[in-house]
Every structure is written in C-alpha cells, then in structure tokens.
C-alpha positions in Angstrom: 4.2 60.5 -18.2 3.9 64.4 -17.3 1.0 64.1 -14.6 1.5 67.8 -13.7 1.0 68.8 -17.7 -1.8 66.1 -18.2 -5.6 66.5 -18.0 -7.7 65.2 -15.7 -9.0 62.5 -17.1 -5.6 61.5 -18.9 -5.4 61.0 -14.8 -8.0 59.3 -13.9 -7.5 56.4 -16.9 -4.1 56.4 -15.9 -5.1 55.3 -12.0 -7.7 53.3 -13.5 -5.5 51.1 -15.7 -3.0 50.8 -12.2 -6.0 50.1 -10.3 -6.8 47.2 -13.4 -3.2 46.0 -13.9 -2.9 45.6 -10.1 -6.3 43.4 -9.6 -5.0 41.5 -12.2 -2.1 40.4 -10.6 -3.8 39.8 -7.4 -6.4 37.3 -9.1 -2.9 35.8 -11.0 -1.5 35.1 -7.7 -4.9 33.2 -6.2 -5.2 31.7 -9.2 -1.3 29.8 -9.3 -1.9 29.3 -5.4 -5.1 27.4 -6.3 -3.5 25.4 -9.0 0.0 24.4 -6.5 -2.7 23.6 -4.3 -4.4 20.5 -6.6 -0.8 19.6 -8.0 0.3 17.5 -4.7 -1.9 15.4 -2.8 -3.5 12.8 -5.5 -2.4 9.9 -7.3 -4.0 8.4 -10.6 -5.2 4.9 -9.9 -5.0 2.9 -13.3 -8.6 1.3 -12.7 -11.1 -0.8 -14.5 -13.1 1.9 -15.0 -10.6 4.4 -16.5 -8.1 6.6 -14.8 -9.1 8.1 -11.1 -7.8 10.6 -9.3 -7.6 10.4 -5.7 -6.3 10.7 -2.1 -5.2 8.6 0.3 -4.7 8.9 4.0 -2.9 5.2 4.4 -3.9 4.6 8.0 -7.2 3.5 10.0 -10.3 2.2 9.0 -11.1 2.7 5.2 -14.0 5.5 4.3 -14.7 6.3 0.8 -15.4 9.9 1.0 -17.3 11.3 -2.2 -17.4 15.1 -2.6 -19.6 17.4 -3.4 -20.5 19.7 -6.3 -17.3 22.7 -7.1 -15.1 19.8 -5.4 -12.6 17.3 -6.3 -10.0 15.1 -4.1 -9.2 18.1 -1.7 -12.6 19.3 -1.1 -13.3 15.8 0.0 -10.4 15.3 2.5 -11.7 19.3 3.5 -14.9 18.0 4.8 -13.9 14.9 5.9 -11.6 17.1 8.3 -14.2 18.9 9.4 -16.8 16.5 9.9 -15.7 13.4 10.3 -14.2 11.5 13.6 -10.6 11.1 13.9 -9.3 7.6 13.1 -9.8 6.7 9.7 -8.4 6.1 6.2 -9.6 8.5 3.9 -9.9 7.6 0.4 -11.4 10.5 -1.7 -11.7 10.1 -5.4 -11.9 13.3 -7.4 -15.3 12.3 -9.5 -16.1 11.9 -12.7 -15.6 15.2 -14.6 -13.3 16.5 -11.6 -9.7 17.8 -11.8 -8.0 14.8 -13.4 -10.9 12.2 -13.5 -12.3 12.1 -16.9 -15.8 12.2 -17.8 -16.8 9.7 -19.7 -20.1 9.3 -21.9 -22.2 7.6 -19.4 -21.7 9.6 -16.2 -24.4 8.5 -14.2 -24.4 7.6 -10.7 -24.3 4.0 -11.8 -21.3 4.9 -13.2 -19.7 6.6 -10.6 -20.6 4.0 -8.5 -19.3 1.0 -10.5 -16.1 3.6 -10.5 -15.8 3.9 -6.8 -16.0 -0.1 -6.3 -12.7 0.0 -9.6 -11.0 2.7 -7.0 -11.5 0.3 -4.5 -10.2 -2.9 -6.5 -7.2 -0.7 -7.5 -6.2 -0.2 -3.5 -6.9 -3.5 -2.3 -9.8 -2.2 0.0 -12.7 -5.2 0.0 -15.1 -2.9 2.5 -15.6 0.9 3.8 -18.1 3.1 5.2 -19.3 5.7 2.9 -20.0 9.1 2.7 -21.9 11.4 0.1 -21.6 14.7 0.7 -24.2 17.2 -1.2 -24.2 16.0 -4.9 -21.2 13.3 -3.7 -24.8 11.4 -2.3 -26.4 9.7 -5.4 -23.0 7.9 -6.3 -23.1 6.7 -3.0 -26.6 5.5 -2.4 -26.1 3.9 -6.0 -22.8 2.5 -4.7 -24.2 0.9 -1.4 -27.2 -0.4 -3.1 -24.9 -2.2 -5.9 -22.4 -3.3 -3.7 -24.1 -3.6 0.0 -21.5 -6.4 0.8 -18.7 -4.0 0.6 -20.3 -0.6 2.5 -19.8 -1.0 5.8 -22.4 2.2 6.3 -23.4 4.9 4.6 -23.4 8.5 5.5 -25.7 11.3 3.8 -24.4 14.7 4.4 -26.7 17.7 3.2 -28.0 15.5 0.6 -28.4 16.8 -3.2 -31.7 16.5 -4.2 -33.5 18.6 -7.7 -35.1 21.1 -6.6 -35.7 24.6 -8.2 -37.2 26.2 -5.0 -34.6 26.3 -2.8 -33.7 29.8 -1.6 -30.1 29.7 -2.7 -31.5 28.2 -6.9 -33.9 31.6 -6.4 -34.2 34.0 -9.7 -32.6 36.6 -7.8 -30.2 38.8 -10.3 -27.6 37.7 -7.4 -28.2 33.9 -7.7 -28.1 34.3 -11.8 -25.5 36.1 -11.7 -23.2 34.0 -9.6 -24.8 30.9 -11.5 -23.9 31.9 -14.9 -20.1 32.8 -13.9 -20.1 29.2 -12.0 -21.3 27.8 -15.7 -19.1 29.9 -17.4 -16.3 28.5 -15.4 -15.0 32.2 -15.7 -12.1 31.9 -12.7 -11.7 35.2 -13.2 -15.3 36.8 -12.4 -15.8 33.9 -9.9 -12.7 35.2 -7.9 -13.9 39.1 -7.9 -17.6 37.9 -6.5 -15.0 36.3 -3.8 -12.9 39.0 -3.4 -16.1 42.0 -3.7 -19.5 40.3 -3.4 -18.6 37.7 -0.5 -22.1 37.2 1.0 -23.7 36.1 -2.4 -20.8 34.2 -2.6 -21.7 32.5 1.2 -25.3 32.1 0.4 -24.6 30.4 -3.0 -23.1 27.7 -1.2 -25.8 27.2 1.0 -25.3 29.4 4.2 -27.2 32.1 5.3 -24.7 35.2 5.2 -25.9 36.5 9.0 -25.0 32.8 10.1 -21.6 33.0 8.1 -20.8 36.6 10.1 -22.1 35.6 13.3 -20.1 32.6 13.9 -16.5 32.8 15.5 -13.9 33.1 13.6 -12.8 29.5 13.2 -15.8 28.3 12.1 -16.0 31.0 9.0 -12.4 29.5 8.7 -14.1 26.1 7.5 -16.6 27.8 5.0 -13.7 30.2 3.7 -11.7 27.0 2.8 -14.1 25.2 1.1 -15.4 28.0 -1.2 -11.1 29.0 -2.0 -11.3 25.4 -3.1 -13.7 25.9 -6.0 -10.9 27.3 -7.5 -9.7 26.8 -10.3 -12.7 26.6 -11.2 -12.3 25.5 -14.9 -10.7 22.4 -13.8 -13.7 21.3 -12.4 -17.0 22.4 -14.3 -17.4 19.6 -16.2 -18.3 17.9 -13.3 -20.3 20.4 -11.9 -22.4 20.3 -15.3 -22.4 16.8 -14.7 -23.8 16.5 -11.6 -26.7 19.1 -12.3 -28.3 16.2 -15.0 -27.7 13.5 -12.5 -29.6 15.2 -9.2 -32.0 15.7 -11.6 -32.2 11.9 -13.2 -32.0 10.5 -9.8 -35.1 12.2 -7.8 -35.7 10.6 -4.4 -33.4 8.5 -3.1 -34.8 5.0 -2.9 -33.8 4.4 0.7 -35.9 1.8 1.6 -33.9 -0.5 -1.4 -30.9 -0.3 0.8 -29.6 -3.0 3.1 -27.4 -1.3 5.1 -27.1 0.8 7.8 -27.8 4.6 6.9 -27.0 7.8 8.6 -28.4 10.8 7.4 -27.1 14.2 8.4 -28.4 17.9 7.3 -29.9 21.2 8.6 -33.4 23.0 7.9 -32.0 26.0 7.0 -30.2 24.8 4.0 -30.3 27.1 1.1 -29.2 24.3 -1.4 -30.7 21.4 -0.4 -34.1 20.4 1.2 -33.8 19.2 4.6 -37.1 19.1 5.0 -37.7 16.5 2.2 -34.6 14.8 3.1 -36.1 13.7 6.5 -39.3 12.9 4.9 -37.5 9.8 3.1 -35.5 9.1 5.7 -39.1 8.7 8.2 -40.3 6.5 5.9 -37.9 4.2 6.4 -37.5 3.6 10.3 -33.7 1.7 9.9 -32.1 4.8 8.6 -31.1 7.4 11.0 -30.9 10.6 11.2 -29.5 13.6 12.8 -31.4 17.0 11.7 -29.8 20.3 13.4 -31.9 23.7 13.4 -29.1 25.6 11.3 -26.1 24.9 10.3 -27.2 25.6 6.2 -25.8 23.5 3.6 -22.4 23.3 5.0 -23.5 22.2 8.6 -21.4 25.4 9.9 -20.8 25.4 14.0 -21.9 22.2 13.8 -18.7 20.2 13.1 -18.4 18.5 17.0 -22.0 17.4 16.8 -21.3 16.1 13.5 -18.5 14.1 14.5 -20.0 13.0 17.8 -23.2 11.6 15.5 -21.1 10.2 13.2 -19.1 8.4 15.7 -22.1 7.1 18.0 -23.5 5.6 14.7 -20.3 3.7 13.5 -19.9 2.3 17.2 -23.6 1.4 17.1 -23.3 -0.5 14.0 -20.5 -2.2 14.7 -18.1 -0.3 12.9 -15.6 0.4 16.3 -13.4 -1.9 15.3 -10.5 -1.1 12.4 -11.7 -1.9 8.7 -8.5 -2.5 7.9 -7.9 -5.7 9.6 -6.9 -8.7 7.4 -10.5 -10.1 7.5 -11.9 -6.7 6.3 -9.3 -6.8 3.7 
C-alpha cells in the first residue's frame, strides 16, 4: 500500500487493523501458554466414581487439597504453595466439571465428596487432612462429615457461602460486565479485562484493588498467578456453573454435625465471601477454630506466613505432627 497517496482514514484503518492483528496474537500466545501450562502436571485416576484428574506431590503427610471456583489441579497446588506449611503430600483433584474431570448429572457436594474418598481409594491413601478453599469448602465439609474416619482435619479457607451482597457480586456495570464474560467463558474478552481493566479484574476475585497495589511486589506475584490460572477459561466453566448451584443448595455449613477437628481461616474484608457470617458459625460451635485477619480479602493476600504458622500450630495441636503416611495411616 501507497501510504503517501492514501487518505487519512485509509491510514488510520490501516494502523487500526495492525493494532487488531497484533493484540490478537498477543492473546494467541497467553492463550497456548495457558493451555502447555494444564498439559503436564496431572494424571487421570480410573476411579469408582468416574475418571479424576489430579496432582500428586508423592512425599509427606497426605492433604487433599480442593480448589476453588476458576480453578482446577494447578490452582490447587497454587494455593497450597502459598498457604500451606511445608512438609506435605499434596493431592489436588481438579473437580467435577474442571479441566479433565467430567461433570456428571448429580454434581453435588455429596457427590464430590463420595469422589474425593474414590481419588483416595485409587491412591491407596486411608486418611488426610483436608482443605476447602472458597467454593473447594462444601465438598469438603460434606467429605469430612461422610467419611470423619478418614479426615485427619479440616481446613476452611475463605469459605464459599450464597450470598448476593457481597461487594465484589455488586450490580456495578464492572461486576456485570466481568461476570457475563466469566459465564460466557469468552477467553478472549476475559484476557483483555486482564491485560486493560486489571483492578476489576483484582476486585472480582475478591481483593480490594488499593490492597493489591499497595503490597510488595511478591505478594501481587501470588494474586497475579492465580488469576493467569483462570485461563483457559473454557476448560473450566462448567465447573464454575456448577459450583454457583451448589453454594447456593448448600447454605450454612452445618459445622456443629462434624466430628473432627476444624480450622477456619478468612479475612473481613473479603469481597466474595462473608467473613463475617463465616465466624458466626464457627462461634457457635466452640471445637472449631478459627483464625480471622483484618484484611487480607478473599485471597488472604500478605497474609501467607500467618497462614502457614496457623495452619501449622493447629495440625501439631491436633495431633497431626506426625507423617500421615506411615504404614498405620496407610
């Protein structure tokens, strides 16, 4: 093309297609990156309950770790990383509706949970501590209320609960906007709210944007990781849609049904889910612990040593100092 003899605005859609091409084939790139990043890692584990994706650590004491929502096997071994004490043997099950775990009919955390004890059967693990992270929780509660002989503990971190009040489920046009790409499963729009609308992205997941841009750098390391891993996003929205109908079916966690020893860990200034509420069940039952931090949001961000040190003082507390792993325990 001519550009001295064309017009201006022969120009201007000239840059503009460049400018279109080019964005293109950044998002192209993210987009293979994300899917090399799921294609190593997992295993399918032939199970009672159907095929089940998942990861495996192989050494130390056995925890089933059970992600949240926009998750899978690596979000699970993400937070786990980040949260978690060193030491143990991380078993983290993409669930139902995630990546390569199927969804089946019946879904519900009942479901899930007599799918976790299958994963279990499959590895030859009789007993582990558990942890439900965000909408990772009601599997997990159901779990250690179905099978108390074989949790070792359980961990709540920023518990789901239904709730349309919370700041980040807000009618904002932000909040709908970002919502109805996520439901979409559009990859595509999802990664240019990444790459041009961070903050709504940051508060969607349920951290306050000035807390994401005030903390150092290693910390909005942790939250960058675990929103990149919401991609691709198509590969896991039927679990995402999932999940919505069973935070909604489950309600309150029936704590006070559970015979083992709980841990509950969140921050008030959760955008997604209600801390507040959270320690409300929890103080209704005096044998469950908790741990509430001023801020942190739904992610628990700056907060990962306190984490661990909780985490760690309630295992050794409970009796769970010892390897898991042992020939008794297995």
């Amino acid at each position: 093309m001519n550009l001295r003899a064309s017009s201006p605005a022969t120009v201007l859609l000239a840059v503009f297609l460049a400018a279109i091409g080019g964005l293109y084939a950044w998002y192209r790139i993210d987009l293979a990156a994300a899917e090399r990043g799921i294609a190593t890692g997992s295993a399918i584990a032939d199970t009672t309950a159907g095929p089940v994706e998942y990861a495996d650590t192989s050494a130390g004491r056995p925890l089933l770790v059970l992600h949240g929502a926009g998750g899978g096997f690596d979000q699970g071994l993400l937070v786990a990383g980040q949260a978690l004490p060193a030491g143990f043997r991380l078993l983290a099950p993409s669930r139902f509706g995630y990546l390569r775990t199927p969804l089946p009919g019946d879904a519900s955390a009942e479901r899930q949970a007599a799918a976790h004890a299958a994963l279990l059967d499959a590895l030859a693990v009789k007993r582990a501590v558990v942890v439900g992270i965000c909408a990772g929780t009601p599997s997990a509660v159901a779990f250690a209320r179905a099978y108390p002989e074989r949790t070792a503990a359980l961990i709540m971190i920023s518990p789901a609960a239904f709730s349309t009040e919370r700041p980040a489920a807000e009618p904002t046009w932000g909040n709908r906007l970002l919502l109805g790409v996520v439901m979409q499963g559009s990859d595509l729009a999802f990664w240019m709210l990444k790459r041009f609308a961070y903050s709504m992205v940051v508060r969607f997941v349920g951290v306050e944007p000035a807390l994401y841009e005030s903390a150092p750098a290693a910390e909005r390391a942790k939250i960058d990781a675990i929103i990149e891993a919401v991609m691709p996003l198509r590969r896991r929205l039927p679990g995402m849609l999932n999940d919505g109908a069973v935070i909604e079916a489950t309600g309150r966690y029936r704590l006070h049904e559970l015979t083992v020893p709980v841990l509950l860990l969140c921050a008030r200034d959760d955008l997604l889910a209600d801390c507040n509420e959270a320690e409300r069940w929890a103080e209704a039952v005096p044998a469950v612990r908790r741990t509430v931090f001023a801020s942190g949001g739904h992610l628990l961000l700056g907060r990962g040593q306190e984490t661990q040190a909780a985490i760690a003082q309630f295992l050794a507390e409970t009796g769970q100092e010892h390897p898991l792993t042992s020939p008794q325990a297995r």
